[in-house]
N, C-alpha and C positions, 0 to 999 in steps of 0.2 A: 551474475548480475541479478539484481532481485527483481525486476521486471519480467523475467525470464525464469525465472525459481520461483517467485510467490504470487507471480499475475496471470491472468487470460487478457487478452484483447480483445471483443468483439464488439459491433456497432449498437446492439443492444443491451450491453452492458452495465451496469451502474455501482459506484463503490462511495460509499461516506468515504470524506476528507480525513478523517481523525481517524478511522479503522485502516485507511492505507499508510497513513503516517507513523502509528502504530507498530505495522507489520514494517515499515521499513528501519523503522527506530531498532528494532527487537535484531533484526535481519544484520545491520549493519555493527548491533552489540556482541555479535558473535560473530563478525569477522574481526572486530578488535577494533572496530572505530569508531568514531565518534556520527553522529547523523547531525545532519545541518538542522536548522530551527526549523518548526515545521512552516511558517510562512515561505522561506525558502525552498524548501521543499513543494511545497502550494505552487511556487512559480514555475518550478521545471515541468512539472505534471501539467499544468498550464500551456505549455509549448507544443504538448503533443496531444492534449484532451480536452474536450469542453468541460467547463467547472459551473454548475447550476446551483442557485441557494433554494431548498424544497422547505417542504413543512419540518422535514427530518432532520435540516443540517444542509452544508455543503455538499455534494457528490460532485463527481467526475464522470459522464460516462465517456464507453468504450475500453472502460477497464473493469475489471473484476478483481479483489483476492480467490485464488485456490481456493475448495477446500479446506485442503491440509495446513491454511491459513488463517482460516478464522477462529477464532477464539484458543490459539495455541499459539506461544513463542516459536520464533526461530530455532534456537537453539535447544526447544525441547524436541521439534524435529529434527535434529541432526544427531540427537544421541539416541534417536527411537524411536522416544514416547509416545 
């Protein structure tokens, strides 16, 4: 589950919209499927996270990318990289 492989949770957390969408796009291209639109996607994150519009963009918090998630594909993590 990429919530669970590419996220943290915590109350003080905060993640741009487009870099979570990003990492799930990527996530989901290496398990062989397709990723819903990212508005779509905007919605489920929605259910479970506040969504604030900043000077930056949209964030979410309460959630984070990993690390080993930012600025790297999925699937370059799975073969190593």
């Amino acid at each position: 589950m990429w919530l669970v492989d590419c996220c943290t949770q915590s109350r003080d957390a905060t993640a741009l919209s487009n870099d979570l969408y990003q990492s799930f796009s990527q996530w989901k291209a290496a398990q062989g499927e397709h990723a819903p639109s990212n508005k779509s996607f905007s919605q489920r994150l929605e259910r479970m996270f506040t969504k604030k519009t900043t000077m930056h963009g949209k964030v979410f918090q309460g959630i984070k990318l990993n690390a080993h998630s930012v600025g790297n594909s999925y699937a370059e993590q799975s073969r190593g990289k």
